[in-house]
Residue frames relative to the residue before (quaternion, step in Angstrom):
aa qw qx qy qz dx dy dz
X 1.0000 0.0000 0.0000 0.0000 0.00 0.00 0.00
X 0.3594 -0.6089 0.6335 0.3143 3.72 -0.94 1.01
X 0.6986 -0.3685 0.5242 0.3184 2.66 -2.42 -0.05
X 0.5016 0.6079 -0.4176 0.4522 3.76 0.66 -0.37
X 0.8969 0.3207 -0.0482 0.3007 3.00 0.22 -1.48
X 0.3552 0.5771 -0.3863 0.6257 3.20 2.31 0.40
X 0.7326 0.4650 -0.3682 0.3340 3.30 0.32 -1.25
X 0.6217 0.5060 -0.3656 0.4731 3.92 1.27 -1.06
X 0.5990 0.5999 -0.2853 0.4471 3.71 0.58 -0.70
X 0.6820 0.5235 -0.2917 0.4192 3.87 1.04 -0.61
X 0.7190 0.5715 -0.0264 0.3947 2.55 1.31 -2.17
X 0.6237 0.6169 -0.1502 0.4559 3.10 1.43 -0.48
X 0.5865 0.6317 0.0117 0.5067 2.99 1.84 -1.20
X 0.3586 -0.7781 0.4042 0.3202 2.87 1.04 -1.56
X 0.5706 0.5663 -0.3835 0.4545 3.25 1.50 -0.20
X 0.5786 -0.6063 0.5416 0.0655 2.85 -1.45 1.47
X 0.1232 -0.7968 0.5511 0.2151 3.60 -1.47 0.68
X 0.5423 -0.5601 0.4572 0.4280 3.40 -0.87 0.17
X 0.7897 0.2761 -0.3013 0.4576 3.46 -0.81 0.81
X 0.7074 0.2445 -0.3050 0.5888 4.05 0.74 -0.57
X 0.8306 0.2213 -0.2855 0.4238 3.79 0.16 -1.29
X 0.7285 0.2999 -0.1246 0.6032 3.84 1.28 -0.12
X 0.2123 0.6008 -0.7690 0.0512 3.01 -1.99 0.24
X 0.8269 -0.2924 0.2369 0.4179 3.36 -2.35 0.24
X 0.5990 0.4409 -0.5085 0.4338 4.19 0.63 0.58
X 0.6690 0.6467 -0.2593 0.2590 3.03 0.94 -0.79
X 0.1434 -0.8273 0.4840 0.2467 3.58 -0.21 0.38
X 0.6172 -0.3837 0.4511 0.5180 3.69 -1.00 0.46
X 0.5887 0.3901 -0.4913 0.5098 3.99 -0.90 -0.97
X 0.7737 0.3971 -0.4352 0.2329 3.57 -0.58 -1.52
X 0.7817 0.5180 -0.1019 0.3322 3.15 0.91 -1.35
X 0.2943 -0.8332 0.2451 0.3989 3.03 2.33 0.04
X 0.1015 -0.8320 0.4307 -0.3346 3.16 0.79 1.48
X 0.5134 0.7280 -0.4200 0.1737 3.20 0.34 -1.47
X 0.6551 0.5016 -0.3222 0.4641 3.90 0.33 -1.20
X 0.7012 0.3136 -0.3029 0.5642 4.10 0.81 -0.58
X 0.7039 0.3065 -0.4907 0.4122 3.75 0.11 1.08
X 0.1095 -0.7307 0.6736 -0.0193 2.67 -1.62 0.99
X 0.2419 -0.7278 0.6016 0.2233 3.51 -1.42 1.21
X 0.5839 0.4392 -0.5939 0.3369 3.78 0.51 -0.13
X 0.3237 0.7920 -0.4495 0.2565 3.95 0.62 0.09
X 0.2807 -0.6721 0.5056 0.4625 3.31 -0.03 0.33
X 0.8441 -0.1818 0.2004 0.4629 3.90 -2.14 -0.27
X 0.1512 0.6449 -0.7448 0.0804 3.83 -1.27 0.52
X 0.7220 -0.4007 0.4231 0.3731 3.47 -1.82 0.30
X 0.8036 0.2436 -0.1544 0.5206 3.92 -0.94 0.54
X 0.4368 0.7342 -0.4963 0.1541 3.68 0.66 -0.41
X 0.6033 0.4548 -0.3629 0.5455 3.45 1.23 -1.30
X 0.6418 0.4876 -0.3972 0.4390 4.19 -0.03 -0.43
X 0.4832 0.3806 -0.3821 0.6897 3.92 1.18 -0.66
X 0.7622 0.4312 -0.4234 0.2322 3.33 -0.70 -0.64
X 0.7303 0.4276 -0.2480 0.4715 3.38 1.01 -1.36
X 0.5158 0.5654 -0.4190 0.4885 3.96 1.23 -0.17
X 0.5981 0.4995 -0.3690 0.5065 3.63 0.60 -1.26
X 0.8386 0.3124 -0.3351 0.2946 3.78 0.24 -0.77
X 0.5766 0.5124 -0.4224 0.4760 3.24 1.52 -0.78
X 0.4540 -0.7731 0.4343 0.0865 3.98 0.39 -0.08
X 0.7209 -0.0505 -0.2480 0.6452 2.86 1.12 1.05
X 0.3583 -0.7142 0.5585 0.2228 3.41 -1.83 -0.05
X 0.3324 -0.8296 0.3500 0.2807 3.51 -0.97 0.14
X 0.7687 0.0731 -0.3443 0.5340 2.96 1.28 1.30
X 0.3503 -0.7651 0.5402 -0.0077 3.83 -1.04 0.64
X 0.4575 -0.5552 0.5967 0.3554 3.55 -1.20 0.90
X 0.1126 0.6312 -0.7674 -0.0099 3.74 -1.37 1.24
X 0.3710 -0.5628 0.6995 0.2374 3.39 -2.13 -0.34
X 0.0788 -0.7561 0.6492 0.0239 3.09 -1.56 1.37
X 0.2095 -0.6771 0.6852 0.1675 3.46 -0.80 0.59
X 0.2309 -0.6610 0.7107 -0.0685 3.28 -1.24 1.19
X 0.4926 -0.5032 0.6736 0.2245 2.91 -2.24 1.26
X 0.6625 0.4901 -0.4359 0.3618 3.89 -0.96 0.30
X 0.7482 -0.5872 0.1942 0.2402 3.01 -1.40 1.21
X 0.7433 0.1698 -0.0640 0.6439 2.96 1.81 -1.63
X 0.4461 -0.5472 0.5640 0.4282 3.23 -1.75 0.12
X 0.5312 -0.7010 0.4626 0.1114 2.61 -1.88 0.92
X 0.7875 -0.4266 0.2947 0.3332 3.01 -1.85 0.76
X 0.4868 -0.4590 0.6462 0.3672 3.77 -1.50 0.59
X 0.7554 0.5181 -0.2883 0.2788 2.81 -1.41 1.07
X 0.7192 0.4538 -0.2537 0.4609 3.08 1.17 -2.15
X 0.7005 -0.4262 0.4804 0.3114 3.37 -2.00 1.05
X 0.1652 0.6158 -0.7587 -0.1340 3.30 -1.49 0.58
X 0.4575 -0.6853 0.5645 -0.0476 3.14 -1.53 1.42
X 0.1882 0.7408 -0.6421 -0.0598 3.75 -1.18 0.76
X 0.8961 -0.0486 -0.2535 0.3611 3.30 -0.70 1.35
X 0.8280 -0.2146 0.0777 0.5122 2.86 1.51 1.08
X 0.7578 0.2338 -0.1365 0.5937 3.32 1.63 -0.77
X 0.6863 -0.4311 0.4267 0.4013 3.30 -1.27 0.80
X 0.0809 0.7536 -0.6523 0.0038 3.52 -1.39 0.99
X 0.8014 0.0249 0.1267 0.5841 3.77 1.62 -0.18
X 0.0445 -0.7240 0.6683 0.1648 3.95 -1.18 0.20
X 0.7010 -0.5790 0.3670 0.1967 2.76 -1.32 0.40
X 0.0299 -0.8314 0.5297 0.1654 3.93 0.23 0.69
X 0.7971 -0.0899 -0.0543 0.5946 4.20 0.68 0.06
X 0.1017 -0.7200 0.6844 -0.0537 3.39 -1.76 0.42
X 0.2278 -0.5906 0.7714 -0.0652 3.05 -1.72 0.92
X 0.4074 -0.5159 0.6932 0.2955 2.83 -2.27 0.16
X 0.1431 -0.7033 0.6057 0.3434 4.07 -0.44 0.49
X 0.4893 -0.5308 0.6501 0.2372 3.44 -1.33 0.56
X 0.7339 0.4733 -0.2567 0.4141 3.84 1.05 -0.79
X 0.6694 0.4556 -0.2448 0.5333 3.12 1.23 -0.87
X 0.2911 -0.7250 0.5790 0.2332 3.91 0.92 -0.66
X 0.7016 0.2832 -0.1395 0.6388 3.56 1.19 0.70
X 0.6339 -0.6108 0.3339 0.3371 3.69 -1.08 0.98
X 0.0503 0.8405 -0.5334 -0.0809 3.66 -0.98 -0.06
X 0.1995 -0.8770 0.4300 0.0786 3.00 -0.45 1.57
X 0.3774 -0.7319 0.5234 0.2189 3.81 -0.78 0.16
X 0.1706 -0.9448 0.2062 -0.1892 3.64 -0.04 1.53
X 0.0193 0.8191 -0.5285 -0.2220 3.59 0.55 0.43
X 0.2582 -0.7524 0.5965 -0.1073 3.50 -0.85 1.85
X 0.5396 -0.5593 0.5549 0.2970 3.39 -1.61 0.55
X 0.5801 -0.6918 0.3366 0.2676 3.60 -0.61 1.18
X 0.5650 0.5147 -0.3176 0.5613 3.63 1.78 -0.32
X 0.7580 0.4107 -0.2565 0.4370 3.54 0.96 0.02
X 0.4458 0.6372 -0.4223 0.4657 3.85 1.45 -0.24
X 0.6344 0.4067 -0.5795 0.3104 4.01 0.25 -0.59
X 0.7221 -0.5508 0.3590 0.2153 3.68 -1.66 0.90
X 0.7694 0.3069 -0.2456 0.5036 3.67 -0.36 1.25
X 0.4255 0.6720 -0.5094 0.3283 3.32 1.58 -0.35
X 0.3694 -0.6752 0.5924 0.2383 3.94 -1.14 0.75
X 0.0390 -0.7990 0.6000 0.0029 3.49 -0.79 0.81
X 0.2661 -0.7007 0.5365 0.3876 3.90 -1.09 -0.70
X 0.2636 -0.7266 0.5819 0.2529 3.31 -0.80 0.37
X 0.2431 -0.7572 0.5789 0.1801 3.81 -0.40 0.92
X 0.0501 0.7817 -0.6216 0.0000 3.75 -0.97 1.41
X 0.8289 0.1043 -0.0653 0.5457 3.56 0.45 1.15
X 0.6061 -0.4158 0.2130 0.6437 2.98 -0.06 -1.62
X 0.5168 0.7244 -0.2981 0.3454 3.23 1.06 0.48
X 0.1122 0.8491 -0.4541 -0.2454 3.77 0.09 0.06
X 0.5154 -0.6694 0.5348 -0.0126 3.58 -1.11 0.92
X 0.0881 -0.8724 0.3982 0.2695 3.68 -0.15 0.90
X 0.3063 -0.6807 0.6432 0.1705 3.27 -1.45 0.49
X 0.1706 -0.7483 0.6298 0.1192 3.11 -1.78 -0.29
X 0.3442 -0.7215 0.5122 0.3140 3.93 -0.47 0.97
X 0.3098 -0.7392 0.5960 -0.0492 3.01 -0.78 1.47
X 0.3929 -0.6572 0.5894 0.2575 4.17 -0.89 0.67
X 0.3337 -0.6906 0.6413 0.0215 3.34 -1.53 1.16
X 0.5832 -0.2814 -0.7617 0.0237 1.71 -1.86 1.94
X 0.4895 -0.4556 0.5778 0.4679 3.81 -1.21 0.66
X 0.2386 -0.6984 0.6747 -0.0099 3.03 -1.70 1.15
């Protein structure tokens, strides 16, 4: 299997990489992680930051998927917008072969991740709707 065809298989999935859809800001939870932490573990780097998230009970943002109207998928990076205000960029994309339309993989305000939420996807100067889309495409 190529790297291409790893990279559609993740993205599709939902699993996040380390370096495009994450990095050292990112907290597990956001990145939906959650199943690879443990507190009965003994001491590790970040534990106190897990710990205080686990108690505050929720986060304010989360790895989501948008599927976008437009030919291509967009750029890491580009703004995606819901009513006007920034809610998230894009950190990778693909074209889905299932969806018949790009899909991008997104760290999103947690008020915007539930499935169907309309959004824009901002390519240039242009924005381009999208829609949060549930994970994994089946």
């Amino acid at each position: 299997m190529g790297h291409a065809a790893l990279n559609w298989l993740r993205t599709e999935a939902g699993i996040p990489w380390y370096g495009t859809d994450m990095g050292e800001k990112t907290l597990p939870m956001e990145a939906g992680l959650s199943h690879a932490l443990s507190m009965t573990k003994g001491c590790y780097r970040g534990q106190e930051i897990v710990a205080r998230v686990l108690h505050r009970g929720h986060l304010d943002r989360g790895i989501g998927a948008v599927s976008v109207q437009h030919a291509d998928p967009p750029a890491a990076g580009a703004e995606i917008r819901a009513n006007g205000n920034r809610i998230g960029e894009v950190s990778s994309s693909i074209f889905s072969q299932r969806l018949g339309k790009p899909l991008a993989l997104a760290i999103l305000r947690v008020e915007f991740l539930k499935p169907g939420t309309p959004v824009e996807v901002v390519y240039g100067d242009r924005n381009y709707p999208g829609e949060v889309i549930a994970l994994p495409i089946q």
